[in-house]
DSSP file (Angstrom, degrees, kcal/mol; ACC not computed):
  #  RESIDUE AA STRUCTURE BP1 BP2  ACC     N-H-->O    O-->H-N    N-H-->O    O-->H-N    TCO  KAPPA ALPHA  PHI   PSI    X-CA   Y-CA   Z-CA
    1    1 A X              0   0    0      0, 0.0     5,-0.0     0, 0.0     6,-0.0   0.000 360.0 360.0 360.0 141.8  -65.7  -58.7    2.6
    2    2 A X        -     0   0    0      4,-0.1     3,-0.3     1,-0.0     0, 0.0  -0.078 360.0-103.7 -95.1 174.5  -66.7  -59.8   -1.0
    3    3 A X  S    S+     0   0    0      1,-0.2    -1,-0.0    -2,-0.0     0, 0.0   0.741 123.6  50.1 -69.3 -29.6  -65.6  -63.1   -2.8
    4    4 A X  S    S+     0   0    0      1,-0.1     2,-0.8     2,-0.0    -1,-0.2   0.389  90.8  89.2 -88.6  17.0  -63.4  -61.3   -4.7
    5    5 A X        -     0   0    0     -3,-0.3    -1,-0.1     0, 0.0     0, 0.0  -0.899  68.6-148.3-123.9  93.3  -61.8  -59.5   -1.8
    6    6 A X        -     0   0    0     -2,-0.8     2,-0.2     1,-0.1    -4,-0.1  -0.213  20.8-127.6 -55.1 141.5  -58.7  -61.7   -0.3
    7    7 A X    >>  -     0   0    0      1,-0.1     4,-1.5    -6,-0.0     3,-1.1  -0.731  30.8 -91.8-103.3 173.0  -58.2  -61.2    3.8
    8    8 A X  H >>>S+     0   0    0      1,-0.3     3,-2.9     2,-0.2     4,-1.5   0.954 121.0  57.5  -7.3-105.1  -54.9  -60.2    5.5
    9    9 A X  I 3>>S+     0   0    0      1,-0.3     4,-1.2     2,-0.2     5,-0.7   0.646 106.9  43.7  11.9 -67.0  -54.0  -63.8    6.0
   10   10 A X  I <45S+     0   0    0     -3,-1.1    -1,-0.3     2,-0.2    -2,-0.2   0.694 115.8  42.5 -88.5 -18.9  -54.1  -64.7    2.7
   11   11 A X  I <<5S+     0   0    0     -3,-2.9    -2,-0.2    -4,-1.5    -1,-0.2   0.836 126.9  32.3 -95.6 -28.4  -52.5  -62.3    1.3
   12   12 A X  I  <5S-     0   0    0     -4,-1.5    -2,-0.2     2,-0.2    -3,-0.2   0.473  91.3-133.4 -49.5 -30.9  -49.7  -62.0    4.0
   13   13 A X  I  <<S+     0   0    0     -4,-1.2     2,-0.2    -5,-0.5    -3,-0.2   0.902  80.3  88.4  30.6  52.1  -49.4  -65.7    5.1
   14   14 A X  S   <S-     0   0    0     -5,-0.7    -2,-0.2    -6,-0.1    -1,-0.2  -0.964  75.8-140.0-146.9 152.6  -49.5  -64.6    8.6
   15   15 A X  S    S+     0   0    0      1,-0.2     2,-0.3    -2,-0.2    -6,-0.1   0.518  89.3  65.3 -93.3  -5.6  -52.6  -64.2   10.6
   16   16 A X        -     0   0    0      1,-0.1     3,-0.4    -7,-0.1    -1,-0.2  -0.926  56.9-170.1-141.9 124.3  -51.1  -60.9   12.5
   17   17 A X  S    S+     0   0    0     -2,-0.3    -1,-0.1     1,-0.3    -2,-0.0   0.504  87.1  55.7 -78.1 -13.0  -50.6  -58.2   10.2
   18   18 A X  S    S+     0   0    0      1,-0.0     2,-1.5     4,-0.0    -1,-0.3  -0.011  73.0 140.9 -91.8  17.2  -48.6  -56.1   13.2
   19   19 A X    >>  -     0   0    0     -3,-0.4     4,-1.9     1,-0.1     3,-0.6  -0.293  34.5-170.3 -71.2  65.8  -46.2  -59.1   13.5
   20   20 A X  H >> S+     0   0    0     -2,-1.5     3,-2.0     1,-0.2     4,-0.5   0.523  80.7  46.2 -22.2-105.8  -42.7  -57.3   14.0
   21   21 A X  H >> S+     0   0    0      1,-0.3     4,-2.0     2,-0.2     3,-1.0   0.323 112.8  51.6 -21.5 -53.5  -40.4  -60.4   13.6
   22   22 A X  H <> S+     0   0    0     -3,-0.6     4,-1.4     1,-0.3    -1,-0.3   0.942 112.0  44.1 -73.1 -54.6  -42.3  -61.5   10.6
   23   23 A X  H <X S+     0   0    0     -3,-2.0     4,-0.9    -4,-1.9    -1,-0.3   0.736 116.1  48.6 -57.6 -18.2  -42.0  -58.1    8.8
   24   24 A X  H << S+     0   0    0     -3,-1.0    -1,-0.2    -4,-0.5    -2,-0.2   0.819 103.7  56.0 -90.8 -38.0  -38.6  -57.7    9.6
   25   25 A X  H  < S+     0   0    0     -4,-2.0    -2,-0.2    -5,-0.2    -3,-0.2   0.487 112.6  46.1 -74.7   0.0  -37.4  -61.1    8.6
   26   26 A X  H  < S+     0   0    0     -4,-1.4     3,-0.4    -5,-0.2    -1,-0.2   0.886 123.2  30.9 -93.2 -42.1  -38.9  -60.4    5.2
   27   27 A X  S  < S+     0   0    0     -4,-0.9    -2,-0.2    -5,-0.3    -3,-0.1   0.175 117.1  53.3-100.4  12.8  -37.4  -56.8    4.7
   28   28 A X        +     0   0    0      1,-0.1     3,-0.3    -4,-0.1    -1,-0.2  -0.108  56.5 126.5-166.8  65.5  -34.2  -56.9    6.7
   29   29 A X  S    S+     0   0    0     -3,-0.4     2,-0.4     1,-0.4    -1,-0.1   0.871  84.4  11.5 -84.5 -24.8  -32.1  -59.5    5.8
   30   30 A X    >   -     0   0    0      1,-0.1     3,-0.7    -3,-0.0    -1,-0.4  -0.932  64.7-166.5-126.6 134.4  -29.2  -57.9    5.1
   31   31 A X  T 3  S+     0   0    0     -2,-0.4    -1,-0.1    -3,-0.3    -3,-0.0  -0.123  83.4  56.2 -74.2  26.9  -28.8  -54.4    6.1
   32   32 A X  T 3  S+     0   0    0      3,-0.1    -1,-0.2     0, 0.0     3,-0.1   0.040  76.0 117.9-129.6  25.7  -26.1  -53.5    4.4
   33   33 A X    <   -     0   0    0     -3,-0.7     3,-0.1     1,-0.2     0, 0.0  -0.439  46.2-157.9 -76.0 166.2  -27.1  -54.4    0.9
   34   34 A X  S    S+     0   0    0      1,-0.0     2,-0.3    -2,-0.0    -1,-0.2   0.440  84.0  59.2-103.5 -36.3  -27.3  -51.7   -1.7
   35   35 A X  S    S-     0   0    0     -3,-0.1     2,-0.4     2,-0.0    -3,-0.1  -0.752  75.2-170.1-115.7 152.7  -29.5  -53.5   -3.8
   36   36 A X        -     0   0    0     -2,-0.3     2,-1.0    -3,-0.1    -9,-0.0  -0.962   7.5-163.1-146.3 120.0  -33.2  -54.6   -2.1
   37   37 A X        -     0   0    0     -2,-0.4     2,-0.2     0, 0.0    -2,-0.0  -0.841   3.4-168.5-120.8 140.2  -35.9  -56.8   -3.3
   38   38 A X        -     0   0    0     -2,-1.0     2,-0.3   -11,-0.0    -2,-0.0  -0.704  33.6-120.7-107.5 157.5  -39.7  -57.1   -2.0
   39   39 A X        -     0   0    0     -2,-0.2     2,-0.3     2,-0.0   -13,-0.0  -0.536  34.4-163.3 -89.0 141.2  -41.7  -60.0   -3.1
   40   40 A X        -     0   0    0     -2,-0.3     4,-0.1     4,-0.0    -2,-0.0  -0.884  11.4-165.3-144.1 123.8  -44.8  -57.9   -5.0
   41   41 A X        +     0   0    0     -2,-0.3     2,-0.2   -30,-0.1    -1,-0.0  -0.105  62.7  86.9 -92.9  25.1  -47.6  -60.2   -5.5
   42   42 A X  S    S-     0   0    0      0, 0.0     2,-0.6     0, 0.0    -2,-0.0  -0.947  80.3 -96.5-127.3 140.9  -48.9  -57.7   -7.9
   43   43 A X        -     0   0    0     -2,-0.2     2,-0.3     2,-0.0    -2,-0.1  -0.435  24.4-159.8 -49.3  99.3  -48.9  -56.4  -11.5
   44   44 A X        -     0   0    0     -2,-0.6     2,-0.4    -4,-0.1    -4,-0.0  -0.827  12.5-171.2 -94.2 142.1  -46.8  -53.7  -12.5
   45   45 A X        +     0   0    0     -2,-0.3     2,-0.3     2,-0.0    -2,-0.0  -0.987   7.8 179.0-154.7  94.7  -47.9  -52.2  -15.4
   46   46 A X        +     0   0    0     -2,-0.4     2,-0.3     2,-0.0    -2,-0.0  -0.864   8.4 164.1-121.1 152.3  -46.0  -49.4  -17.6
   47   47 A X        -     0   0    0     -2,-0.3     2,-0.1     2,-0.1    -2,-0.0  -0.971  30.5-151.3-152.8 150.1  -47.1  -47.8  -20.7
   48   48 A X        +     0   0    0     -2,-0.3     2,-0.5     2,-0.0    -2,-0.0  -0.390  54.2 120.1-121.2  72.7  -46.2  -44.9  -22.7
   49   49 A X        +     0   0    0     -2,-0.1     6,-0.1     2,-0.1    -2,-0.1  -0.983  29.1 172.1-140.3 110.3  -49.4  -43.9  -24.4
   50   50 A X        +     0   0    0     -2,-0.5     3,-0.1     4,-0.1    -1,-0.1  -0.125  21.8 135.9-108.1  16.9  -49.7  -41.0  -23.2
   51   51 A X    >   -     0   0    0      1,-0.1     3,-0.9     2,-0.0     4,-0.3  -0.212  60.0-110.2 -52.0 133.1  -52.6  -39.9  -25.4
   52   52 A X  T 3  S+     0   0    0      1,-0.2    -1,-0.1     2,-0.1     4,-0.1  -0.667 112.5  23.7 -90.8 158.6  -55.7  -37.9  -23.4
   53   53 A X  T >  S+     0   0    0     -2,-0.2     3,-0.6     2,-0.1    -1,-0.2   0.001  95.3 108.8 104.3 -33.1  -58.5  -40.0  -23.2
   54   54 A X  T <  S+     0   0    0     -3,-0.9     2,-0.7     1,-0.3    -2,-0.1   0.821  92.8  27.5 -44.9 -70.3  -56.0  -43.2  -23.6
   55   55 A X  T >>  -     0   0    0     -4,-0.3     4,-2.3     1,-0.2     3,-0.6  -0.782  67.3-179.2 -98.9  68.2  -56.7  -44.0  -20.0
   56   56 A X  H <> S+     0   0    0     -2,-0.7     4,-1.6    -3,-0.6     5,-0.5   0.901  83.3  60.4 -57.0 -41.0  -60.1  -42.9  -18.6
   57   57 A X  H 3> S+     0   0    0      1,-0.3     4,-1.3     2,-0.2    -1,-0.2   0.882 107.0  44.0 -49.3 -58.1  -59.2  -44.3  -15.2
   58   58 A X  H <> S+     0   0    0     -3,-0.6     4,-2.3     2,-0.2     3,-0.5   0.842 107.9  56.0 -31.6 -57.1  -56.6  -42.3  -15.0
   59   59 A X  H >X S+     0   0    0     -4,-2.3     4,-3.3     1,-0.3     3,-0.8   0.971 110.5  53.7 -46.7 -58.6  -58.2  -38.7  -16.3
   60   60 A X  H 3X S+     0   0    0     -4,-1.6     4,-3.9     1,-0.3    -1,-0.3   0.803 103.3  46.9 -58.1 -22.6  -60.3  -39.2  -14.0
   61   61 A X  H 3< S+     0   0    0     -4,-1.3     4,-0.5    -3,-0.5    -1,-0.3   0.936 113.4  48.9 -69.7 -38.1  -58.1  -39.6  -11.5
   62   62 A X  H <X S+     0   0    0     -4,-2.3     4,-2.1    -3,-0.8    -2,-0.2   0.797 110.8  53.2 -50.6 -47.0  -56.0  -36.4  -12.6
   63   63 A X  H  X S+     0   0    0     -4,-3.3     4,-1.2    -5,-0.4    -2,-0.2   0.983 107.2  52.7 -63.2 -46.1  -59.5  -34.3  -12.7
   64   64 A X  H  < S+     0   0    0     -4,-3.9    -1,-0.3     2,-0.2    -2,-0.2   0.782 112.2  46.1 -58.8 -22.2  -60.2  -35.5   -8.9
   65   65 A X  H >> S+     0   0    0     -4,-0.5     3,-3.7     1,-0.2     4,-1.0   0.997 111.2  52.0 -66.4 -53.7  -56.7  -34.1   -8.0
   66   66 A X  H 3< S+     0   0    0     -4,-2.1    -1,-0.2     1,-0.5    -2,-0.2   0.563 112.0  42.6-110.7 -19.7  -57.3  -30.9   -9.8
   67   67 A X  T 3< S+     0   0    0     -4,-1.2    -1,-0.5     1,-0.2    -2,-0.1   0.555 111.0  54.5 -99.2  15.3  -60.7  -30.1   -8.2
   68   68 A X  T <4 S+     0   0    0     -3,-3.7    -2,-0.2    -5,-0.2     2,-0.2   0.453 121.4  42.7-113.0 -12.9  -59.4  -31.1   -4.8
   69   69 A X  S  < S-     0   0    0     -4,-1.0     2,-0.3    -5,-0.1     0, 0.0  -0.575 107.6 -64.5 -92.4 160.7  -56.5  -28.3   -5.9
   70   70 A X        -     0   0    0     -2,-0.2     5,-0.1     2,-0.0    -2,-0.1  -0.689  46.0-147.5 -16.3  91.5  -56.0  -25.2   -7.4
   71   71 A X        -     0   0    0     -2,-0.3    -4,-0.0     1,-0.2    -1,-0.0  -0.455   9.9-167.4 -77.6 146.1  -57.1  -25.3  -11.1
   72   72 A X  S    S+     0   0    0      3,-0.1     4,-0.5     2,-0.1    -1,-0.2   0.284  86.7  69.0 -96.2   7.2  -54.7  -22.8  -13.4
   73   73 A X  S    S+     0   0    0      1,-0.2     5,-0.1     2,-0.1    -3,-0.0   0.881 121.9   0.1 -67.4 -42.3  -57.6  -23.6  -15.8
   74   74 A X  S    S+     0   0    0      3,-0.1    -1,-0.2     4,-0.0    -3,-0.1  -0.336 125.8  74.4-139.1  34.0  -60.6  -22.0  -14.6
   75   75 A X  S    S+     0   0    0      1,-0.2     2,-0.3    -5,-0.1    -3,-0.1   0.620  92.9  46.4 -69.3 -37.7  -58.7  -20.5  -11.5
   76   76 A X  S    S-     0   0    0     -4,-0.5     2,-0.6     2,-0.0    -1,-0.2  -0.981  85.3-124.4-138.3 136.0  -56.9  -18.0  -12.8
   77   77 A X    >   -     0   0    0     -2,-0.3     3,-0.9     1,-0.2    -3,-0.1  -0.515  22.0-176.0 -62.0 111.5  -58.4  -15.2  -15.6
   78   78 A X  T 3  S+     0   0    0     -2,-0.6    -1,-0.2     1,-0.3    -5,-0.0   0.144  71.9  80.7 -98.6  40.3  -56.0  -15.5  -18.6
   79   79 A X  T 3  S+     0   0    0      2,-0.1     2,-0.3     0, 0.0    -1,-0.3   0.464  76.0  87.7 -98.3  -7.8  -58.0  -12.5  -20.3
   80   80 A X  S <  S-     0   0    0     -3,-0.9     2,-0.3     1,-0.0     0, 0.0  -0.765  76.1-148.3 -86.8 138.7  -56.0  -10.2  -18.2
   81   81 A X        -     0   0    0     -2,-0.3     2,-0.4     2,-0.0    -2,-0.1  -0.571  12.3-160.3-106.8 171.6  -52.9   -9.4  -19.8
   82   82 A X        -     0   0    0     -2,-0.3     2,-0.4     4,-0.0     3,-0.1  -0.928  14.4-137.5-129.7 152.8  -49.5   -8.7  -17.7
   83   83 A X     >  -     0   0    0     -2,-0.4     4,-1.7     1,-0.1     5,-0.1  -0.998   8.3-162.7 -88.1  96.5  -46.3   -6.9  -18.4
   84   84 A X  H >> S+     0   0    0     -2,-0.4     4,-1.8     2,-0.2     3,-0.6   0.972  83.9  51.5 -67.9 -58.5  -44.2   -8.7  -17.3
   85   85 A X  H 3> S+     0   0    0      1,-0.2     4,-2.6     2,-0.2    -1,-0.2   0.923 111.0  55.8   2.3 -88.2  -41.6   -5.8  -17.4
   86   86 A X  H 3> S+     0   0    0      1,-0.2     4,-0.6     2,-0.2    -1,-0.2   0.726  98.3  47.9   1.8 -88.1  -43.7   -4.2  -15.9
   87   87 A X  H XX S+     0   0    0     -4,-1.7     4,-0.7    -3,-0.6     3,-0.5   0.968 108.5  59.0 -62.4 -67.4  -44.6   -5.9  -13.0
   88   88 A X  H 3X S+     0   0    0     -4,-1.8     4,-2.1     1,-0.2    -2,-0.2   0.688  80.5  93.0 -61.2  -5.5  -40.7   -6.4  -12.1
   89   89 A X  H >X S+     0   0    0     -4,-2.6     4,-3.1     2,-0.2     3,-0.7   0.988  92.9  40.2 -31.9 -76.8  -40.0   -2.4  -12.1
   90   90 A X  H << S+     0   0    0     -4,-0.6     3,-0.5    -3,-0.5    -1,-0.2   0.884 104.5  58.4 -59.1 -43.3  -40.6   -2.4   -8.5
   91   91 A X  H 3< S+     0   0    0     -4,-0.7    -1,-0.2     1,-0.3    -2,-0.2   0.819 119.1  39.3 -53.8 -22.8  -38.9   -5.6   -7.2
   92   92 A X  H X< S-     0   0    0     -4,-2.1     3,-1.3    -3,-0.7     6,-0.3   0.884  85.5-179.4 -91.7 -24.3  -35.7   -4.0   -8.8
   93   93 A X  T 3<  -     0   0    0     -4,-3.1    -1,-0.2    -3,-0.5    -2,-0.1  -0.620  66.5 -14.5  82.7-133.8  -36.3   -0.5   -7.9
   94   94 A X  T 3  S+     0   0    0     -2,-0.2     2,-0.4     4,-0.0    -1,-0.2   0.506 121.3  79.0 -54.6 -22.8  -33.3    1.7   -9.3
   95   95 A X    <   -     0   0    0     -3,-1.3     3,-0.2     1,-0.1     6,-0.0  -0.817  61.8-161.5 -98.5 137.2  -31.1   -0.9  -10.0
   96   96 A X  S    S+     0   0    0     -2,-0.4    27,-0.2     1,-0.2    -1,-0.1   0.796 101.1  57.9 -75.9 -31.5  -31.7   -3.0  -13.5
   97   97 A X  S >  S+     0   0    0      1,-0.2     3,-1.3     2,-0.1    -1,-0.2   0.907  86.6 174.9 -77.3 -31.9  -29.4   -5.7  -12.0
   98   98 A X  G >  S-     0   0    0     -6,-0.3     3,-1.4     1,-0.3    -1,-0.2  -0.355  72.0  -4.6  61.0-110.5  -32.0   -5.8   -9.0
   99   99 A X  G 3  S+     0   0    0      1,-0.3    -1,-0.3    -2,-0.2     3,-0.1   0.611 133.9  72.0 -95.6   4.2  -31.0   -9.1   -6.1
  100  100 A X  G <>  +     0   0    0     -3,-1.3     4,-0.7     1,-0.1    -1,-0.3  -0.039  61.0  99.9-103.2  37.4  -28.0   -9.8   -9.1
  101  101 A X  H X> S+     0   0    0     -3,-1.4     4,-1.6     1,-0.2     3,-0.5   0.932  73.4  59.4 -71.8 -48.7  -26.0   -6.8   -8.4
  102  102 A X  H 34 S+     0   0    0      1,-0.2    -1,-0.2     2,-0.2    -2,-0.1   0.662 100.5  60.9 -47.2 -18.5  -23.5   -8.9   -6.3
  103  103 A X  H >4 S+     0   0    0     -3,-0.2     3,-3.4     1,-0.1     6,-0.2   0.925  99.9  58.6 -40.7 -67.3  -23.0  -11.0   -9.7
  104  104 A X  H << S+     0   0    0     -4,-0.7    -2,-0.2    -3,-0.5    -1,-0.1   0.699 106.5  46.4 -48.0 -27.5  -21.8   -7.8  -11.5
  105  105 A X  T 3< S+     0   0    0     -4,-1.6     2,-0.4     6,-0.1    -1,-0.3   0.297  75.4  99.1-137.6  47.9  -19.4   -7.3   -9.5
  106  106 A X  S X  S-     0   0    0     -3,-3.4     3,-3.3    -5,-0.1     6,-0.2  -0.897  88.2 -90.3-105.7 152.0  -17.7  -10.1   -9.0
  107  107 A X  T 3  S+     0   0    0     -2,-0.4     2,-0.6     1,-0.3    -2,-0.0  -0.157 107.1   5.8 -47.7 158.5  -14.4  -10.0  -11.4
  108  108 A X  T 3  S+     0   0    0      1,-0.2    -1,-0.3     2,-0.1    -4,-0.1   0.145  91.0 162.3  37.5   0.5  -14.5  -11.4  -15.0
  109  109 A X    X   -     0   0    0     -3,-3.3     3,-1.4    -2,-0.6     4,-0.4  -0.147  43.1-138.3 -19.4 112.1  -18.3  -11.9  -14.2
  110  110 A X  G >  S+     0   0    0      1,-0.3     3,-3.5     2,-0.2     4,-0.4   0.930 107.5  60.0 -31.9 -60.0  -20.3  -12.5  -17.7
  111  111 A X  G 3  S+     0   0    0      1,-0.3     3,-0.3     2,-0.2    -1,-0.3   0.523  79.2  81.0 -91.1  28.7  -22.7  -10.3  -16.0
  112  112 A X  G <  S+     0   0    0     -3,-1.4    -1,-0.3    -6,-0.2    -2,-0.2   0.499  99.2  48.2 -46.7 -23.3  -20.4   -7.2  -15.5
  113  113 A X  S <  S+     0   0    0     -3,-3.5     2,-0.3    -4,-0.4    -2,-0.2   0.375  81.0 123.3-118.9  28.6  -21.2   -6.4  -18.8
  114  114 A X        -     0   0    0     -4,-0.4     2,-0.1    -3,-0.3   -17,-0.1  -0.614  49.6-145.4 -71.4 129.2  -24.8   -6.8  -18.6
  115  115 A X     >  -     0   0    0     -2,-0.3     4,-1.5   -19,-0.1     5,-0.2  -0.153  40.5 -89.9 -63.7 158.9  -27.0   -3.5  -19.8
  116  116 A X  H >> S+     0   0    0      2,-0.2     3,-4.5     3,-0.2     4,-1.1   0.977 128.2  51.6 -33.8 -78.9  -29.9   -2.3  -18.6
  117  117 A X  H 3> S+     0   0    0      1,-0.3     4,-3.0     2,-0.2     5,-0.1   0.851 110.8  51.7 -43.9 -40.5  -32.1   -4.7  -21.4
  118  118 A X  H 3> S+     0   0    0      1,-0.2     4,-2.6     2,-0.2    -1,-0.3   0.859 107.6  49.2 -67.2 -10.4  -30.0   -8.0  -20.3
  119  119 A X  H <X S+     0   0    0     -3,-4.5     4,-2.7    -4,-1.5    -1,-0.2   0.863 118.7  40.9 -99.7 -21.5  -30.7   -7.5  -16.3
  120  120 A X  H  X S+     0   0    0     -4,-1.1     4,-1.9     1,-0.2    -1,-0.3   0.951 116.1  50.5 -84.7 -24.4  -34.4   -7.1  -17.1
  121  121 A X  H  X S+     0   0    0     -4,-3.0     4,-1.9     1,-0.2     3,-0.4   0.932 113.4  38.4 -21.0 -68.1  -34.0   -9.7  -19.5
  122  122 A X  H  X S+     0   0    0     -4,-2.6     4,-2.4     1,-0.2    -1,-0.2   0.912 118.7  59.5 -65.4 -50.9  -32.4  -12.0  -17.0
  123  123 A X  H  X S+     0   0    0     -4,-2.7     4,-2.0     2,-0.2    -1,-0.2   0.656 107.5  42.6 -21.0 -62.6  -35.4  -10.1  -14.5
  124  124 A X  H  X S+     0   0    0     -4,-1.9     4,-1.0    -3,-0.4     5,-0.4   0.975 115.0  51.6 -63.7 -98.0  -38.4  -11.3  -16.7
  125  125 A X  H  X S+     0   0    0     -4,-1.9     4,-0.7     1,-0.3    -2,-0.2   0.723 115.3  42.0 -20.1 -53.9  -36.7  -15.0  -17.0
  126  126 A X  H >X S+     0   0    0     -4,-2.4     4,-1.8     1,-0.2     3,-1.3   0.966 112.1  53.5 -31.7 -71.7  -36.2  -15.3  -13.2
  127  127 A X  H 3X S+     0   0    0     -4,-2.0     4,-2.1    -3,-0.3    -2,-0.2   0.766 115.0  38.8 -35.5 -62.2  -39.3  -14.0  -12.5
  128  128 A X  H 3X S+     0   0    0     -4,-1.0     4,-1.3     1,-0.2    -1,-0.3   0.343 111.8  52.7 -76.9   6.2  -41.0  -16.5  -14.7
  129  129 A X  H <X S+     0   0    0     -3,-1.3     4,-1.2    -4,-0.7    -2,-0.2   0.864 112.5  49.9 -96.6 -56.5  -38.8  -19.7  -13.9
  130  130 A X  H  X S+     0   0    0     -4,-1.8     4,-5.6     2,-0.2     5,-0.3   0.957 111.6  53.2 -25.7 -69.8  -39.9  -18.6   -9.9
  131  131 A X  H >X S+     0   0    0     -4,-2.1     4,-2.4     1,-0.2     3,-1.5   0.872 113.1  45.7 -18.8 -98.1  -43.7  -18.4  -11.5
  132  132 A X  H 3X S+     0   0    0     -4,-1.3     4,-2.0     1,-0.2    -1,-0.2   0.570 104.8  50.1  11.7 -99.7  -43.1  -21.8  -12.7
  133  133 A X  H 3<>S+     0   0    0     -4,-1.2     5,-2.8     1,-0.3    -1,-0.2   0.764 118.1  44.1 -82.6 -44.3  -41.7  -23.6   -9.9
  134  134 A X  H X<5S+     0   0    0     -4,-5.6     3,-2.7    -3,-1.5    -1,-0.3   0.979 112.3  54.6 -58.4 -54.7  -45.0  -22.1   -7.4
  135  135 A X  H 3<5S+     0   0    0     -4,-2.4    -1,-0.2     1,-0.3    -2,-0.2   0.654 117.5  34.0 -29.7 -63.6  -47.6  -22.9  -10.3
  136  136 A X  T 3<5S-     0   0    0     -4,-2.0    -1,-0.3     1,-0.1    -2,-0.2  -0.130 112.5-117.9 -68.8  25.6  -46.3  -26.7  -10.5
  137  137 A X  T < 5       0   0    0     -3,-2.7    -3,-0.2    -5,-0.1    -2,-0.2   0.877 360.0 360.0  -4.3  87.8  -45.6  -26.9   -6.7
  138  138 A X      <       0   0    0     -5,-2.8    -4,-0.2    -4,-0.2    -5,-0.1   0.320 360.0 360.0-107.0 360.0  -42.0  -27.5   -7.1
């Protein structure tokens, strides 16, 4: 432990950091509040400079997730080009409405009067919202 480095103790003001009762009486006085406040004996610190470079601690911190991930930067080839079209031909098969035939035919449906071009339209759009969602792990 350093000088600058505070112990348990002192930063707790209890000498056992596993102290049920103590931890409980701090975080559960009433347990039916809606609204909850912790003591934080620390800085919180917002900014919206969102600049890159603004905040090298931070980049770096982003760069160590991203090599400890999946890069799309240097992960994935963007010299290849796709068809997106293309590519959704099969998942739909015969049908242009492909897994949004049951749409079409529910009554007064907007997409009853969808064409071939809107369902791949709609096809493409899916497709790429789906894309999305993996890319950014949502």
């Amino acid at each position: 432990m350093t000088d600058q480095m505070s112990s348990d103790a002192q930063i707790l003001g209890r000498a056992d950091v596993n102290d049920l009762e103590a931890i409980m009486a701090i975080s559960n006085s009433d347990m039916d509040s809606v609204i909850h406040q912790v003591q934080d004996n620390a800085d919180a610190i917002f900014t919206w400079d969102y600049e890159k470079g603004a905040r090298p601690a931070l980049d770096k911190l982003y760069e160590k997730a991203k090599n400890a991930q999946w890069n799309a930067q240097t992960d994935l080839d963007w010299s290849i080009e796709v068809d997106p079209e293309k590519i959704l031909e099969p998942l739909q098969g015969n049908n242009a409405a492909g897994p949004f035939q049951a749409m079409a035919e529910i009554e007064g449906s907007p997409f009853a009067k969808f064409g071939e071009k809107e369902w791949t339209q709609l096809g493409v759009e899916s497709m790429n919202w789906r894309l999305s969602q993996f890319m950014h792990g949502e």
